[in-house]
C-alpha positions as CSV (number, residue, x, y, z in Angstrom):
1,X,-13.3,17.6,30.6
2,X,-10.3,15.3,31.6
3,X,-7.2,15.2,29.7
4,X,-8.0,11.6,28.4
5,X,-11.6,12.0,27.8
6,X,-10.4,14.4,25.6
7,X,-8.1,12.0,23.7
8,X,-10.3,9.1,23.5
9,X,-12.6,11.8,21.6
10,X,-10.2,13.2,19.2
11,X,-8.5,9.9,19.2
12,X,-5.4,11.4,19.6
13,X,-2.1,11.7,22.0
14,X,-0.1,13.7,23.3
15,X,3.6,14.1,23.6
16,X,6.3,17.1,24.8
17,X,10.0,17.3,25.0
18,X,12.4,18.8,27.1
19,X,16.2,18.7,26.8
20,X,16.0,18.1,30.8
21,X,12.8,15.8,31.0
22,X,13.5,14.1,28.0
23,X,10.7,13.0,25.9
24,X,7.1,12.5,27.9
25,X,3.9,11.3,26.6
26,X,0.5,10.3,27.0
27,X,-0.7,6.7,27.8
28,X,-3.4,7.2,24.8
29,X,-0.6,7.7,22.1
30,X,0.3,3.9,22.7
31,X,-3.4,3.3,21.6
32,X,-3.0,5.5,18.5
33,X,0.3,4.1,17.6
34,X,-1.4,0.5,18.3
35,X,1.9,-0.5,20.6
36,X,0.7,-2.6,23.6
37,X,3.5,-1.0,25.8
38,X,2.7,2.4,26.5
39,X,7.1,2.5,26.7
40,X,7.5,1.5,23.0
41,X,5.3,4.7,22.0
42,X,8.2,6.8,23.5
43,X,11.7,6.9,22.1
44,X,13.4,9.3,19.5
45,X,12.6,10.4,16.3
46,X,14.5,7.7,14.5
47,X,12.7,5.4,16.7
48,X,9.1,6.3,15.4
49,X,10.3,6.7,11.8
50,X,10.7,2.4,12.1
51,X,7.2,2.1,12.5
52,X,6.1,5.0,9.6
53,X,5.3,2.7,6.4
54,X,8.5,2.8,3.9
55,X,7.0,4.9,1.8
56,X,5.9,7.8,4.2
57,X,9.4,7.7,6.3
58,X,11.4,10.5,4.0
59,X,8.4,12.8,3.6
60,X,7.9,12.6,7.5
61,X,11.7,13.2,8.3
62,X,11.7,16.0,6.5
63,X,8.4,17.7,7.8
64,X,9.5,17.3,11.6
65,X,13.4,18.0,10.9
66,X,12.6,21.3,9.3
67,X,8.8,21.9,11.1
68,X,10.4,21.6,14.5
69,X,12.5,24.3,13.7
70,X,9.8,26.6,11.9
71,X,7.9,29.3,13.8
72,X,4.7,27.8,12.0
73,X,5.5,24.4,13.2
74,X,4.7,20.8,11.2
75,X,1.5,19.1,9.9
76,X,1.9,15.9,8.5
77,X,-0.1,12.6,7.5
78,X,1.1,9.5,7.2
79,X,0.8,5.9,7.3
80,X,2.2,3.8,10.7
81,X,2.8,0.1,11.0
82,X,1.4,-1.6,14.2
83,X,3.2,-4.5,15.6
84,X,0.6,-6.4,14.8
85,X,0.8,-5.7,11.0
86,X,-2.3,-3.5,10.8
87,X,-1.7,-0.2,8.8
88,X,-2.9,3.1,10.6
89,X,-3.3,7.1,9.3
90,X,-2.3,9.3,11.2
91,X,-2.0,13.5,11.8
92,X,1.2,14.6,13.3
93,X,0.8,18.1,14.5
94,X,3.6,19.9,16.5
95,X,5.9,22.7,17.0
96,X,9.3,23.3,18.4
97,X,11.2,26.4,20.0
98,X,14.7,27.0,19.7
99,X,16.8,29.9,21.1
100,X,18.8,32.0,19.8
101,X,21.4,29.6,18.2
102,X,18.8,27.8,16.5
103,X,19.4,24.5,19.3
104,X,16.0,23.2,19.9
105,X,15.4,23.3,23.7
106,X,11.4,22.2,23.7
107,X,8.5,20.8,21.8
108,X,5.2,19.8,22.0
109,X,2.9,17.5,19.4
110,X,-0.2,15.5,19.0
111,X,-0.6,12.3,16.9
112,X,-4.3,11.6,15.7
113,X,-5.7,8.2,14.0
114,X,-7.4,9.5,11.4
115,X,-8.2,6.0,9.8
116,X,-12.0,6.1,10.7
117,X,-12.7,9.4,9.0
118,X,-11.0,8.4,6.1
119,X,-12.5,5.2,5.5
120,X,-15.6,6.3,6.1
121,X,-14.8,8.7,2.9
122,X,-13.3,5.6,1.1
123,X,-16.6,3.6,1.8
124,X,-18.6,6.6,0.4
125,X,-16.9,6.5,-2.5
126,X,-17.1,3.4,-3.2
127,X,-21.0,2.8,-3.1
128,X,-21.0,5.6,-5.3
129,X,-19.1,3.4,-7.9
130,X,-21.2,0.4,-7.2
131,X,-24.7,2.1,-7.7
132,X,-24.4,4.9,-5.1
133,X,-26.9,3.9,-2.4
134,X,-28.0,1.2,-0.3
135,X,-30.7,-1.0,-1.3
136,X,-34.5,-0.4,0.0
137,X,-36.1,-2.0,3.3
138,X,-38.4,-3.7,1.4
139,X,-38.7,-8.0,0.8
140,X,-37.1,-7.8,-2.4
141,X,-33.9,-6.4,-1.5
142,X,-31.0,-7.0,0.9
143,X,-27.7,-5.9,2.0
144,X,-25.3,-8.2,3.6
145,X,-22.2,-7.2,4.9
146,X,-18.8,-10.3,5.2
147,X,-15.9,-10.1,6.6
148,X,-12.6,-11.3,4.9
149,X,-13.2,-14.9,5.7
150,X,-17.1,-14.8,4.9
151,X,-18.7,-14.7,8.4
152,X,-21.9,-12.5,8.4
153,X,-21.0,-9.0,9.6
154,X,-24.4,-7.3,8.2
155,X,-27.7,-8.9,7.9
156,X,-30.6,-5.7,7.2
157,X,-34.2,-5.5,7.6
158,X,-34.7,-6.3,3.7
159,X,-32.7,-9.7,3.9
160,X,-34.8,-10.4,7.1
161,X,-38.0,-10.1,4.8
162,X,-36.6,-11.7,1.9
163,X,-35.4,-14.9,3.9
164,X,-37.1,-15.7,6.6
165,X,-33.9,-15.3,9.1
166,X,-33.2,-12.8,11.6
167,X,-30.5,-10.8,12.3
168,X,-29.7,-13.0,15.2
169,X,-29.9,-16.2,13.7
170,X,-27.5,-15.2,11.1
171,X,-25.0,-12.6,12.5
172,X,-21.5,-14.8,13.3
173,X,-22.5,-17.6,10.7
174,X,-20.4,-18.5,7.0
175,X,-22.7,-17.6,4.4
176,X,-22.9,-20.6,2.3
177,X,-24.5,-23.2,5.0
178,X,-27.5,-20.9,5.8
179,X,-27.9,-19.3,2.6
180,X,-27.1,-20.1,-0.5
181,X,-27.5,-23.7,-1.8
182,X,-24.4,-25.7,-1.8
183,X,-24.7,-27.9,-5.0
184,X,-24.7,-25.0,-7.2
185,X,-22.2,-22.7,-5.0
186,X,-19.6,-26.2,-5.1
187,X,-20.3,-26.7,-9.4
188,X,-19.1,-22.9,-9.8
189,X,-16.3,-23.1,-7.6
190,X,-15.3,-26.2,-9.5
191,X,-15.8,-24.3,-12.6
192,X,-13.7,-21.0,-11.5
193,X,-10.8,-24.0,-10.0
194,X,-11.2,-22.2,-6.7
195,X,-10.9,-23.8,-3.5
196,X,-14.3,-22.9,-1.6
197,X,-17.7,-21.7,-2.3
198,X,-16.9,-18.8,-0.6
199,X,-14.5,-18.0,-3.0
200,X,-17.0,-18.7,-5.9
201,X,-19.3,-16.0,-4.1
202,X,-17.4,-13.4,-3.6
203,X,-15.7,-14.6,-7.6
204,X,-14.4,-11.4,-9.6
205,X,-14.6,-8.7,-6.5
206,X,-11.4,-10.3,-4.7
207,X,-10.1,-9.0,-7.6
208,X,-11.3,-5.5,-7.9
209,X,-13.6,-6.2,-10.5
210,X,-17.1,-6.3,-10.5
211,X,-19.2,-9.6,-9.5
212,X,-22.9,-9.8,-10.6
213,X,-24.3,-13.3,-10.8
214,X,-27.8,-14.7,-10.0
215,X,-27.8,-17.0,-7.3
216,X,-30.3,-19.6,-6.1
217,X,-30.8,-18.8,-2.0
218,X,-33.3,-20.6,-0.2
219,X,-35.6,-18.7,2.9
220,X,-35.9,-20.5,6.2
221,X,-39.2,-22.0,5.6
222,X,-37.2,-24.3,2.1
223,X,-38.8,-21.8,-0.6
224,X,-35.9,-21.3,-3.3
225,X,-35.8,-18.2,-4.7
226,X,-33.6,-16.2,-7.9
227,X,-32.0,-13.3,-6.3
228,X,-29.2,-11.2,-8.4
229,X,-26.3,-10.5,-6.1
230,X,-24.2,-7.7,-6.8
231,X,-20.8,-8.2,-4.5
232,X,-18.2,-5.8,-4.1
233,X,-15.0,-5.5,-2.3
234,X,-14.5,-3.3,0.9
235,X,-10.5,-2.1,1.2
236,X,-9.0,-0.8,4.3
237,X,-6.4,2.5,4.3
238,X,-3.2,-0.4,3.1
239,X,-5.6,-1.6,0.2
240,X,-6.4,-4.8,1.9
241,X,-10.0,-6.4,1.7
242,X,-11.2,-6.3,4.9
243,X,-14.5,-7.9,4.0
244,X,-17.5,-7.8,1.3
245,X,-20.7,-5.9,0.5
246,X,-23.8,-8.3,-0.8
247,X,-26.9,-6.7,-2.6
248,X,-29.1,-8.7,-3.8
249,X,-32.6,-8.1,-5.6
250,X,-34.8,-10.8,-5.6
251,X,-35.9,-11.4,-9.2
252,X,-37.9,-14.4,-8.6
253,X,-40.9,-12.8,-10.0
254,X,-39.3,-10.7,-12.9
255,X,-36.4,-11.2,-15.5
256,X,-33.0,-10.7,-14.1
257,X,-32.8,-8.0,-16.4
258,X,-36.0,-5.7,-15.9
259,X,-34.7,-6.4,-12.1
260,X,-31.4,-4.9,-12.8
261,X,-31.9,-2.0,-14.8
262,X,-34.1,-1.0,-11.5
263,X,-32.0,-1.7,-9.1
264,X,-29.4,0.9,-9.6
265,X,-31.5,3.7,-9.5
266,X,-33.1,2.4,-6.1
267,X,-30.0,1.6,-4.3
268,X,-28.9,5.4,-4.9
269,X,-32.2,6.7,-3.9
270,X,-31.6,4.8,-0.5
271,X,-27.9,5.6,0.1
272,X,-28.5,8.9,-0.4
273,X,-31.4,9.2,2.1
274,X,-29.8,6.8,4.8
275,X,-26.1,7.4,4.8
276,X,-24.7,8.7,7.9
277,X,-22.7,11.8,6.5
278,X,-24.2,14.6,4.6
279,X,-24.3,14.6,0.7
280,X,-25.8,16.9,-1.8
281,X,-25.9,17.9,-4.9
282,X,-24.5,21.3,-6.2
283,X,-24.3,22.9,-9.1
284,X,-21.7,25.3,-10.0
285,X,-22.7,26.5,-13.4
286,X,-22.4,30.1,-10.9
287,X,-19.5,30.4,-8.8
288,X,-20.0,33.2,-7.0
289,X,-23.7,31.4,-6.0
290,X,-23.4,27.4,-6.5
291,X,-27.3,26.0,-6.1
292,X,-28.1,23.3,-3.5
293,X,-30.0,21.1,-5.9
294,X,-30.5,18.0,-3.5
295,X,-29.5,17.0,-0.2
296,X,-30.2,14.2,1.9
297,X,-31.4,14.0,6.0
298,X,-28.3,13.9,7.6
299,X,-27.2,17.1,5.7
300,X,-30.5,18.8,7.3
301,X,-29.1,17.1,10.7
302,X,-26.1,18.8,10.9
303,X,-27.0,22.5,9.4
304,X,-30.2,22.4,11.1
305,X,-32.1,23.2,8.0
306,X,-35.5,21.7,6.8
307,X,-34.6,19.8,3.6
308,X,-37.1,22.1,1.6
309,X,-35.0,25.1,2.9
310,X,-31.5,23.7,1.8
311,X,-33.1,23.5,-1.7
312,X,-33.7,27.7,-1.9
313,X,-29.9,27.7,-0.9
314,X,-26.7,28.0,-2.5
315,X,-23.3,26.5,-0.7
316,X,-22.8,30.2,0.5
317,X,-25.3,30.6,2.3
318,X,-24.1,27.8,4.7
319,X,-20.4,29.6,5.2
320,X,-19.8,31.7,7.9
321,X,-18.7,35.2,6.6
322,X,-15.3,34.9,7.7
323,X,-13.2,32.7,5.6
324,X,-14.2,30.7,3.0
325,X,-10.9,30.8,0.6
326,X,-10.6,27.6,0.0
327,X,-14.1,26.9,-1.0
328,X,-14.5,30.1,-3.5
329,X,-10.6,28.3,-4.4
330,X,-12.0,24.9,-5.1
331,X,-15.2,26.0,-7.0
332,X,-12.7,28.0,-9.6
333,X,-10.7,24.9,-9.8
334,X,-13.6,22.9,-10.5
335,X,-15.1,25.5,-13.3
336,X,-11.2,25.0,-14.7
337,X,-12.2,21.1,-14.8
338,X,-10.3,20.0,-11.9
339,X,-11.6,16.4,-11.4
340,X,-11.2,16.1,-7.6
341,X,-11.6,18.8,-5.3
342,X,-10.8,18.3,-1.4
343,X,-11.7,21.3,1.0
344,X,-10.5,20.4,4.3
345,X,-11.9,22.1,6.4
346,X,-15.0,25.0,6.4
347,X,-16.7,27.3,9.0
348,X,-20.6,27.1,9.1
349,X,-23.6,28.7,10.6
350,X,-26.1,26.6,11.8
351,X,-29.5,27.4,11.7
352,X,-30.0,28.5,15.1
353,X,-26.8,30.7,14.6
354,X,-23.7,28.5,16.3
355,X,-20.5,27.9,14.6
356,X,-20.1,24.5,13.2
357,X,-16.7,23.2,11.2
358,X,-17.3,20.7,8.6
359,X,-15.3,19.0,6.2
360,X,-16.0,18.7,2.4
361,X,-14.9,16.1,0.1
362,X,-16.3,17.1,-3.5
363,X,-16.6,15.1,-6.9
364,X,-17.7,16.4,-10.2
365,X,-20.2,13.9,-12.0
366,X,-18.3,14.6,-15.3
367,X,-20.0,11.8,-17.0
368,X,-23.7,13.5,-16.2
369,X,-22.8,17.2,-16.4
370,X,-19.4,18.9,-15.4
371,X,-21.3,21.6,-13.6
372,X,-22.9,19.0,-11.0
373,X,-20.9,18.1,-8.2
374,X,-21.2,15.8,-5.0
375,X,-20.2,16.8,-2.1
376,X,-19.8,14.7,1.1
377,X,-20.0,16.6,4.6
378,X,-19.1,15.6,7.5
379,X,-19.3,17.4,10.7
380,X,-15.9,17.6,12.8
381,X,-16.6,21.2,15.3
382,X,-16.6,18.3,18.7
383,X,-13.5,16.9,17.3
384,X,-11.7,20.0,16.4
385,X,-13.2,21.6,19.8
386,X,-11.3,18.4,22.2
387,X,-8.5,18.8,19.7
388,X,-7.9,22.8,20.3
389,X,-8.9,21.6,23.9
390,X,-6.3,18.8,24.2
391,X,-3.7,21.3,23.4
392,X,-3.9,23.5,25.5
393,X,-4.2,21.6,28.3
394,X,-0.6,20.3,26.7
395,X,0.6,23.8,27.6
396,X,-0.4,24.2,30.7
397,X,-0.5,23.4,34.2
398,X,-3.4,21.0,35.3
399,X,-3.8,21.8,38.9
400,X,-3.3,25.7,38.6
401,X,-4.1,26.5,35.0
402,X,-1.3,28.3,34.9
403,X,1.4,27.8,32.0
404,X,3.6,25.1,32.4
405,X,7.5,24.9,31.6
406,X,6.8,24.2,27.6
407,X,4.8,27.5,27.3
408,X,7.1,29.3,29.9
409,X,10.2,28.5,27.9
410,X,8.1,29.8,24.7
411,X,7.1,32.9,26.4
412,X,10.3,33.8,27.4
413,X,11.8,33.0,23.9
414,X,9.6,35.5,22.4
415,X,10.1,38.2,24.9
416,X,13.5,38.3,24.4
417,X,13.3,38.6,20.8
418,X,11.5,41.4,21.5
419,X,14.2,43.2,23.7
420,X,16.4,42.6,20.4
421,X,14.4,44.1,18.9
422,X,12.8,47.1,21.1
423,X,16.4,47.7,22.6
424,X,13.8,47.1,25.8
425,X,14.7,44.5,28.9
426,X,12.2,41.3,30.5
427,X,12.4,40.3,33.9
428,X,12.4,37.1,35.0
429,X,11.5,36.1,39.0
430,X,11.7,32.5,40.5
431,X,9.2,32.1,43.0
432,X,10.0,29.5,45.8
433,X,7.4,29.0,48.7
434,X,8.9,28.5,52.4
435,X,7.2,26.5,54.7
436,X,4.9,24.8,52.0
437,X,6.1,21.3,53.2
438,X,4.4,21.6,56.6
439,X,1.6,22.6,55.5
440,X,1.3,20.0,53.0
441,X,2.3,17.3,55.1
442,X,0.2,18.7,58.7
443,X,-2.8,19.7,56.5
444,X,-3.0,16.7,53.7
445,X,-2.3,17.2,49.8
446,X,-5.9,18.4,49.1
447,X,-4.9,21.7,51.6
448,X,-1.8,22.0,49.3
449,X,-3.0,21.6,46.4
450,X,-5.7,24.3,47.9
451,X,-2.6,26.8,48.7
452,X,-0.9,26.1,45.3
453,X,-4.3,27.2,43.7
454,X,-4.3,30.2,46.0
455,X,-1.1,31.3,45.1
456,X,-1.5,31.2,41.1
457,X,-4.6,33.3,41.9
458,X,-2.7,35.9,44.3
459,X,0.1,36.3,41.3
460,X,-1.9,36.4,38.6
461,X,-4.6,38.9,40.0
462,X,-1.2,41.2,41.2
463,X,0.3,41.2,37.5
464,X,0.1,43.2,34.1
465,X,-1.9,41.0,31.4
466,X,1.2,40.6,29.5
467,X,3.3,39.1,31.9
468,X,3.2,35.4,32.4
469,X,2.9,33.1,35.5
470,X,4.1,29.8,35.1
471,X,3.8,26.9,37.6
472,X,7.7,25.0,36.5
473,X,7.7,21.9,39.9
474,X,5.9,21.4,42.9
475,X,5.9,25.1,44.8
476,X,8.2,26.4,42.2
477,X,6.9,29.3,40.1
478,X,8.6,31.4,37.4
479,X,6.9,34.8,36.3
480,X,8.5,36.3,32.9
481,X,7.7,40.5,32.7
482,X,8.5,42.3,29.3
483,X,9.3,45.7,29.1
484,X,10.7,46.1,32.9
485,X,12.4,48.9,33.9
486,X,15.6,47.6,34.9
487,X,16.9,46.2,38.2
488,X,15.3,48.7,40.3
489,X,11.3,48.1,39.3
490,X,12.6,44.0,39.2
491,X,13.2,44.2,43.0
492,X,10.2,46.3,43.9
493,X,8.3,44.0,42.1
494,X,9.5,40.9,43.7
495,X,9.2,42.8,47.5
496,X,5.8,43.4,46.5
497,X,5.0,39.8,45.8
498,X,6.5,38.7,48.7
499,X,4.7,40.7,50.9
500,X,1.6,39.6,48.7
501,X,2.2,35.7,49.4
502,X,3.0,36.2,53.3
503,X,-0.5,37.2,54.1
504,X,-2.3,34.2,55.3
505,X,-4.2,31.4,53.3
506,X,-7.9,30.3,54.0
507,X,-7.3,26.6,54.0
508,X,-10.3,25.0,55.3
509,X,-11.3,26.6,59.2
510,X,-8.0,27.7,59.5
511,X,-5.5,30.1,58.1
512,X,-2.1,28.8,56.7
513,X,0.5,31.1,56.3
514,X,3.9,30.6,53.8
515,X,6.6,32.9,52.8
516,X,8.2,33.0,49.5
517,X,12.2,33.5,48.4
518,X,12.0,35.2,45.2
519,X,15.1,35.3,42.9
520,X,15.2,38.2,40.1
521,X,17.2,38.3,36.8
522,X,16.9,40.8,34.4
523,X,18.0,40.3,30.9
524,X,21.3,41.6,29.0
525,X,21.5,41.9,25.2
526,X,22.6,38.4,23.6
527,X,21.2,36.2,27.0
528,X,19.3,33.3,25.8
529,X,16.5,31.6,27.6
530,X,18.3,28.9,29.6
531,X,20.9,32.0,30.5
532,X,17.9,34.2,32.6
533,X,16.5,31.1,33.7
534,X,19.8,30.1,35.6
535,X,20.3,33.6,36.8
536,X,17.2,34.1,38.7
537,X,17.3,30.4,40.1
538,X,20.6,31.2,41.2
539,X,19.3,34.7,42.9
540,X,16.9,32.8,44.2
541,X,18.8,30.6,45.9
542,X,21.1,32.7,47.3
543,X,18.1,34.8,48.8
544,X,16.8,31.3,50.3
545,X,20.4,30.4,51.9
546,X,20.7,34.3,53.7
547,X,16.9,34.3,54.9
548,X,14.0,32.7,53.8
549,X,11.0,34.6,52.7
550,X,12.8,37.9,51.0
């Protein structure tokens, strides 16, 4: 998978930071930070903090100030502010390394937009509050979806058979011309003293408030009709309306009020089944075994279960046996009478055995029975997978898969906290190829790249496991080996390796051959990272000034 494939699916970018490359980062963090430029997503710390919303920017100081210097790193959310005035969530995940004076020298991060999950949580929410479903497929019921300016966003099956219209005829079009009948729309908004009928539809739900009035709509063929629309608010992450939920029940045929005391318990009965995420319904009257009382399709979709089987199961018996803290956590808090219970994240099974991540989002229905709790799933193991994926290919090198200079420098930060503490020594050996430029120029940039593969291969295979090769510029290689045995294995090491990379290369129908001027440096008690580094480029240098290829 490409490097911005997996971005555009964890919606996410990347940055890193170097003292002597500066700060460097993906074209897809300009999307997530919603900056045309992909130059105003770069800059320095006090640079981003402008665009964190007012109220986020201490709390996000002070998570990447102190997290950058942590061993554990930073996790933050937040709230960003596009140019363009639009309000984003984000994830801010990162970690810096510093040496042994505590002066940061590299770090690496990724930014996600987390707006969509959460809003789809939001919107879950919030049909819950209305009547906690969506309304039936049938002719007497209808959903119909505005925006913030009343144009036609959603127009279902059920509105199709209730009005004549379809979904094409109506999609893109103000409400109140096609719809609803104008006389009576303009004598309420005269009696409200607002300026349009829109505003007389949508009445008390601007507002917050709920907004249930009976309205006369007429069908396509003239026939008017009593339908009780029920209209509610939809909010983005900054609290705005972005737009407007219609259902409507048409109670032509029946009182308005037989109509209504029926329509709540359909609406649920429909959300439930036809909702996107998972929900069900648990109850936690046992802790150690809370009972899957109901659950709905999509639930079955992503554990793989028959919906009959889900209903012989508790919540445990979905959980993977590793794990699982936070969820026994959460169901104690919620016997305690905690009201809201989030559980971020939780390893499954599925049914035919794979390992599935999900995240839970749980409410008590206090006002039914405190044992009874809905929770929402939703499944996030692609997105954590391209996430996990996205970093590491943050870490290393792209053509060679070998580590690049960000994991090096960490590497070599940690072994020499080991010789501090081992009384032990690491090696470090700068690897410089001779004669790589004619081959790359005489054979073409794919038979380089081919020798550059070869080489990583050639080092790798002729190392311990714990040593690392890292790939740090364009033949340049850096190899970091703990626990060395002084100068003496150092230089047999590095005549080895230079013997090793002087046999020839199969490059195509022809062998190439290259030779390689290794530097060594072995570490001293109180060297930092920059101070081996230097060394062995230095050593290296020297060797490639006397004679190449020793």
């Amino acid at each position: 998978m490409l490097l911005g494939d997996l971005e555009a699916a964890a919606d996410a970018g990347w940055w890193t930071w170097h003292p002597e490359q500066g700060l460097t980062t993906s074209a897809a963090l300009s999307a997530v930070l919603g900056v045309g430029d992909p130059a105003s997503a770069t800059g320095s710390l006090a640079a981003h903090l402008e665009m964190v919303h007012p109220a986020d920017r201490d709390m996000v100081e002070r998570a990447l100030t102190d997290g950058l210097r942590s061993p554990d790193g930073f996790s933050v959310q937040y709230r960003i502010m596009a140019p363009d005035g639009a309000v984003r969530l984000v994830r801010s995940r990162g970690r810096g390394e510093t040496d042994a004076a505590e002066v940061l020298v590299a770090a690496v991060g990724v930014v996600q937009d987390i707006t969509g999950s959460v809003a789809i949580t939001a919107e879950l929410a919030r049909a819950r509050e209305l009547f906690g479903a969506e309304l039936d497929v049938t002719a007497d019921r209808c959903i119909i979806g505005l925006d913030a300016r009343g144009v036609v966003t959603l127009f279902d099956s059920g509105a199709e058979q209730m009005l004549g219209y379809t979904a094409s005829e109506i999609l893109g079009a103000p409400i109140p011309p096609y719809l609803h009948d104008g006389g009576e729309m303009a004598m309420r908004a005269a009696e409200l003293a607002v300026r349009s009928e829109f505003e007389a539809l949508v009445g008390r739900a601007a507002r917050g408030e709920p907004e249930i009035r009976r309205w006369s709509l007429f069908t396509k063929t003239g026939r008017r009709i009593q339908v009780l629309i029920s209209v509610s608010a939809l909010r983005g992450p900054d609290g705005s309306v972005v737009g407007y939920l219609e259902a409507g029940t048409d109670v032509t045929a029946r009182s308005a009020g037989e109509r209504a005391r029926h329509a709540s318990g359909a609406l649920f009965e429909e959300i439930f089944d036809r909702i996107p995420s998972g929900i069900m319904l648990v109850d936690v009257g046992l802790v150690d075994r809370p009972r899957i009382l109901r659950a709905n399709p999509a639930l079955s979709r992503i554990t793989g279960y028959a919906l009959g089987r889900l209903l012989t199961m508790s919540l445990n018996d979905l959980a993977a046996a590793d794990g699982g803290d936070d969820r026994v956590t959460a169901l104690a808090q919620l016997a305690g009478g905690e009201s809201l219970i989030d559980v971020a994240q939780d390893h499954w099974l599925h049914a035919d055995g794979r390992d599935i991540w999900v995240q839970l989002n749980s409410t008590p229905i206090g006002s039914i029975d405190t044992r009874l709790l809905v929770v929402l799933v939703e499944d996030v193991t692609d997105r954590l997978a391209a996430d996990r994926e996205l970093q590491q290919l943050a870490l290393h090198d792209p053509l060679t898969g070998l580590a690049n200079r960000v994991l090096m420098v960490d590497r070599l930060e940690h072994a020499l906290a080991a010789t501090r503490r081992d009384n032990t020594q690491v090696a470090v050996l700068y690897v410089d190829l001779d004669g790589f430029k004619a081959v790359n120029d005489g054979s073409g940039h794919a038979a380089g790249d081919q020798m550059l593969q070869l080489v990583g291969q050639r080092l790798r295979s002729h190392l311990r496991p714990a040593d690392t090769v890292a790939r740090v510029g364009g033949d340049e290689f850096v190899l970091i080996c703990p626990h060395i045995g002084g100068h003496t294995h150092a230089r047999a090491l590095a005549d080895r390796l230079s013997a090793l990379l002087a046999q020839p290369y199969p490059i195509g129908d022809r062998l190439a051959h290259v030779t390689a001027s290794i530097g060594v440096a072995v570490s001293t008690a109180g060297e930092g990272v920059e101070d081996v580094l230097r060394a062995a480029d230095l050593d290296m240098y020297a060797h490639k000034r006397r004679r190449r290829g020793q």
